[in-house]
N, C-alpha and C positions, 0 to 999 in steps of 0.2 A: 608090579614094576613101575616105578616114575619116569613118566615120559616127562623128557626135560625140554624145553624150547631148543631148536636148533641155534641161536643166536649165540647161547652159551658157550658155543665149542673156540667162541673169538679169545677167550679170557685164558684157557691151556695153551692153543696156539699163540695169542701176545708173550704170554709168560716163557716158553721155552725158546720162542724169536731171541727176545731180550736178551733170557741168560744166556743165550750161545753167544750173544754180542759181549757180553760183559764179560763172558770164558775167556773171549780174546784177549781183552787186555789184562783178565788176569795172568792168563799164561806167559805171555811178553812181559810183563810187569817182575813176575818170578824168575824168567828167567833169567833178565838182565840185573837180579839183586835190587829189586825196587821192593821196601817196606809194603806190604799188602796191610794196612789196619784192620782190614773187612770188607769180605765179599760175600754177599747176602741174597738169599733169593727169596723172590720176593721184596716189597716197599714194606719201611718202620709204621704200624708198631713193631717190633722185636718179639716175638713167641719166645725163640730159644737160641743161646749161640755156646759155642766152646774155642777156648784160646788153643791154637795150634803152632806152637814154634812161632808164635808175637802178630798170628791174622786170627781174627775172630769167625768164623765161618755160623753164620746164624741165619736161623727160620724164620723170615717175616710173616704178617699177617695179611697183608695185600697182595695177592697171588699173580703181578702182572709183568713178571719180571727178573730183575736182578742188578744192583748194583757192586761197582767195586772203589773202594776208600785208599788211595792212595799218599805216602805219607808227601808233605808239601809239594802237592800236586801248582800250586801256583808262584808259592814263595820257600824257598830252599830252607830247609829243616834237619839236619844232616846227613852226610855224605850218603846214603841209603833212599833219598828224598827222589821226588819225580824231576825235582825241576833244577836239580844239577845234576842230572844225565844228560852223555852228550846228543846234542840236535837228533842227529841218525836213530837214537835209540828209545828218546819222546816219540818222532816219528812213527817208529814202527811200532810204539804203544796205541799210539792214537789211531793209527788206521789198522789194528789187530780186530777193534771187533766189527766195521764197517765189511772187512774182507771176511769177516768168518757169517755174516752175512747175506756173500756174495757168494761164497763158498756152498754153503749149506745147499744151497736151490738146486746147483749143479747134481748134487746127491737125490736129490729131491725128485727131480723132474727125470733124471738117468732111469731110477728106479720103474717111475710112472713108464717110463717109455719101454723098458723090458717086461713089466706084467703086459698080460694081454689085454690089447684096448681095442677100441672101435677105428678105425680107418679108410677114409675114404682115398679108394683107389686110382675110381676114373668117375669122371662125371660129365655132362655135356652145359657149358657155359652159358646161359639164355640174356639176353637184355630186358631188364628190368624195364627200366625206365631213361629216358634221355634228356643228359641238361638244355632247354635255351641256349643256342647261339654257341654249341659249345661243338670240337672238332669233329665230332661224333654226330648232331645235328647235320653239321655242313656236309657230312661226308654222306649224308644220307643212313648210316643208322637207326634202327627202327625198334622200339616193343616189339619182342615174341624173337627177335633175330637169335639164332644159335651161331655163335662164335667156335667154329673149326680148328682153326689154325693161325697162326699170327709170323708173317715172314716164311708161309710153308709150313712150320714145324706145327705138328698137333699140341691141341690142347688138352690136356688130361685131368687138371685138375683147376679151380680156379686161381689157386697161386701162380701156375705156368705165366697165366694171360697178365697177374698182375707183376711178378717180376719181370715180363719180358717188353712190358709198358712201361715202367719203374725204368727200365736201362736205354730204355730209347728216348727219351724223352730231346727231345727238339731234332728230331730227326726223323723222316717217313717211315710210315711201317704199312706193310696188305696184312689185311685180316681177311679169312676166307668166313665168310657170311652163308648159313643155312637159311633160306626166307622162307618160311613157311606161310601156308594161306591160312590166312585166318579170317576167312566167310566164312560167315553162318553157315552150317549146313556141310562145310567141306573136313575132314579129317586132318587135323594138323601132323601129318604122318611124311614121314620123306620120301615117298610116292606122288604129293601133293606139295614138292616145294622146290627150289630152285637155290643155284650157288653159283653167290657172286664173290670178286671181288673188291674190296675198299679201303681205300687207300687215306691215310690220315696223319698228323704231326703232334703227338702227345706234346703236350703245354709244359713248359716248367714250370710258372705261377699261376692254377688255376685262379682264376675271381675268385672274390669272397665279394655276394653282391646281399646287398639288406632287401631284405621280405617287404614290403609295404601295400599300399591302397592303391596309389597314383604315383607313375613312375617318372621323377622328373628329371631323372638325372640315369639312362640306363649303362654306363659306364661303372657306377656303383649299387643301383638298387634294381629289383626285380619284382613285376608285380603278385601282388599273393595267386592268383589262377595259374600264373604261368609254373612259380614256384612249385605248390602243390601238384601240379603235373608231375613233376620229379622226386619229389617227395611230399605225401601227403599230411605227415603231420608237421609241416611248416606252418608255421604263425605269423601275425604281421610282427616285425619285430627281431624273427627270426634271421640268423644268415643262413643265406642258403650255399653249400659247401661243394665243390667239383673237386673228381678226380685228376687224371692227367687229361682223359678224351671227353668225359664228361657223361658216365654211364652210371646205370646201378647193376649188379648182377646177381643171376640164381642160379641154380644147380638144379638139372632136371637128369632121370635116370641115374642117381646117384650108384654107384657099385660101392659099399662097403664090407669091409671085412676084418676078422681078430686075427690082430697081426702083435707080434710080438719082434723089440728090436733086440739086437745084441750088444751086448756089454760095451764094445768100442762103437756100433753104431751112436748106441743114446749116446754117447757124451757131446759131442759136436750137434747132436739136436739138441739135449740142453743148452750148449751153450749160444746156439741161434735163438732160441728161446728167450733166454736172458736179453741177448743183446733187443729182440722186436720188442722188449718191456724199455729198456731204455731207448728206446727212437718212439715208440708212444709216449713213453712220459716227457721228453723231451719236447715231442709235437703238441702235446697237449698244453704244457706250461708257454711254448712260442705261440699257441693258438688264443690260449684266454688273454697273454699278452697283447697281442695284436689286437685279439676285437674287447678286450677290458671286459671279457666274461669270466665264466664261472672256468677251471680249467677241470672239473671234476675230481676234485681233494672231498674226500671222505675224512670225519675226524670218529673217534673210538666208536659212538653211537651210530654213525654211517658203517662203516665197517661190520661191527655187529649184526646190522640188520642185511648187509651185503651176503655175510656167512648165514644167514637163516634161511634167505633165499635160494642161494646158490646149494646150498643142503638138502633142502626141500626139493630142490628141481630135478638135480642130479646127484642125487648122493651122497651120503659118508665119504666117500672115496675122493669127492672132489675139496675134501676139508686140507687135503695133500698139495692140491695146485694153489689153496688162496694162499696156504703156508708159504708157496716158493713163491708167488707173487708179493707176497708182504714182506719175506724177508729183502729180496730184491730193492722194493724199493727203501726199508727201512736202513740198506746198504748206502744206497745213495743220497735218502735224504740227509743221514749222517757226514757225508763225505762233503758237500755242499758247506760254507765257509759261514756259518749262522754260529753267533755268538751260544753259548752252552751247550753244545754240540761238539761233537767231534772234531770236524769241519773248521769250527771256528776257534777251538784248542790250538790245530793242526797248525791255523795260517797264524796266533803269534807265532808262532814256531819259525816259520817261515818268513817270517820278518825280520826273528832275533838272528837269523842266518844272515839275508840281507844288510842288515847293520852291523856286519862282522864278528856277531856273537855278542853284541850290546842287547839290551833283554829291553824291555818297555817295562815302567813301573809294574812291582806285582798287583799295588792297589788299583791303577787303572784295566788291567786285565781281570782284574775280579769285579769290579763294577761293569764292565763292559757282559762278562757272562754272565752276570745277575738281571741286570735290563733284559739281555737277550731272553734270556731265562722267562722273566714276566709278560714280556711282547710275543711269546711263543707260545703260552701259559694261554693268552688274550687270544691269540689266534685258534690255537683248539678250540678255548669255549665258545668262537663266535661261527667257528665250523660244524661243532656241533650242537648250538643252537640252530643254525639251517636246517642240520637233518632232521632234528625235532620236529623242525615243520615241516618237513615234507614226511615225515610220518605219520604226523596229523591229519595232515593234507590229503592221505592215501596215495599221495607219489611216492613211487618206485624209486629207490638214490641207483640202482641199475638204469635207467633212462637216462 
């Protein structure tokens, strides 16, 4: 039997992302009486195609995907054409396969969530580590501290402490504090520790303060010893990044278990799911903005070696969650207003509305998508020239 790289499982998964995307608009397309010239799966060369009622339905030979050919998708072509349909019904062409998508995951992750999975049930919250100067410093927070409760109410898992910090944020809160001894010699065991509590004001903008040698400005920079106290793979260079109090946390005595959800359960967890993809993706694009770094965009070759990993670490099984995490964001990044894109289809659309149904040349909207088209084209290969080197490099594009 040929054992194949795990990497390769990226190339099935892009391909059926795709064609569900490109499903969408074909089925919108058909059903509002829009000309289908071809909808293909897979990129040309053409292996094989057959006319069906005036759409060519054909085999490519580049397995990454699927496209669909609509008849005068830019400039009106007769009455059957995309682009004398009315506003509303471009519309729902355009954002058909964004939402199918956005769709797919839901089904995706529903599913994940009714087999039986690993689950942690209860766990006891410990403090890692403590930012500099941070409300959690002041407050006296400590390494090795087990966090109890926050406002009274226990903590069970560490989402509890971190949604219930997340909703207070510029307002007091007690956390009931386990302090364990931690001398040499003495047993870190709750026979041997005491409970306090501490009382603190979660930040709405923590710092973002820069890593360096010599601190000359500590309002924005931080020195690398102090840094590394709180995280130790900070670099000079680096920013070093706080929560709302200014912690790191572990999970000590984990209780897990195979828990299985129910059909109405998963869905509302899927759909929390989706929504924590879009507020990282969000955070992450406002974060590399803000500090003009890297925001962690993987291009096909990152990806690839993402799914090799993540395969090897945990599973075949887990080939299911990159699925819903890719199609997710393949949802969005479509929907975003970038020229040859969906997105950027959608907003002439939304212009020709604006100007009372007066259209913008069709030759300026086709040059406009062809630029976007090359400047998208440039951006891939200059994302996945990075990966390349960090392949090279032996860095992890997971880091």
């Amino acid at each position: 039997m040929i054992d194949l790289p795990s990497w390769l499982l990226i190339f099935p998964v892009l391909g059926i992302l795709i064609f569900i995307h490109e499903l969408g608009h074909f089925v919108t397309a058909k059903w509002f009486g829009v000309t289908v010239k071809e909808f293909g799966f897979g990129f040309p060369p053409r292996i094989f195609g057959i006319n069906y009622k005036g759409t060519i339905y054909s085999i490519n030979l580049i397995p990454l995907g699927g496209f669909v050919k609509l008849l005068g998708e830019e400039d009106p072509d007769g009455p059957d054409s995309f682009a004398t349909q009315a506003s509303w019904k471009r519309v729902t062409i355009l954002v058909a396969g964004p939402v199918m998508n956005l769709i797919l995951p839901v089904f995706i992750f529903s599913i994940l969530f009714m087999l039986p999975h690993d689950k942690l049930v209860h766990s006891e919250v410990m403090v890692n580590s403590v930012a500099p100067n941070s409300p959690a410093q002041e407050a006296g927070l400590k390494y090795g501290d087990t966090i109890l409760a926050i406002n009274d109410e226990q903590i069970g898992v560490p989402d509890d402490l971190v949604k219930s910090i997340g909703d207070s944020k510029g307002n007091a809160i007690r956390l009931t504090v386990r302090r364990s001894n931690l001398i040499t010699g003495f047993d870190a065991t709750p026979e041997f520790a005491v409970t306090e509590i501490i009382e603190l004001v979660p930040r709405d903008e923590p710092p973002e303060l820069k890593v360096v040698a010599i601190v000359v400005d500590p309002k924005t920079e931080i020195s690398v010893d102090e840094a590394t106290k709180y995280n130790p793979d900070l670099e000079i260079g680096d920013t070093l990044m706080q929560g709302a109090i200014g912690v790191t946390i572990g999970i000590v005595n984990p209780i897990i278990r195979k828990e299985s959800e129910s059909f109405f359960a998963s869905i509302p967890l899927s759909l929390d799911m989706i929504k924590n993809i879009f507020v990282s993706t969000k955070d992450g694009v406002t974060q590399g903005i803000k500090q003009r770094s890297d925001p962690g965009f993987a291009g096909p070759i990152g990806i690839a070696q993402i799914t090799g990993q993540v395969v090897d670490e945990f599973g075949f099984a887990s080939v299911f969650q990159i699925a819903g995490l890719l199609s997710v964001s393949l949802g969005i990044l479509n929907l975003l207003p970038i020229p040859a894109l969906d997105g950027g289809r959608l907003l002439f659309v939304l212009i020709e509305v604006a100007r009372g149904g007066k259209k913008l040349p069709a030759s300026l909207e086709g040059k406009t998508h062809l630029i976007g088209f090359v400047l998208l084209l440039a951006l891939i290969l200059v994302i996945s020239y990075r990966d390349v080197l960090k392949i090279l490099s032996g860095d992890s594009i997971l880091n």
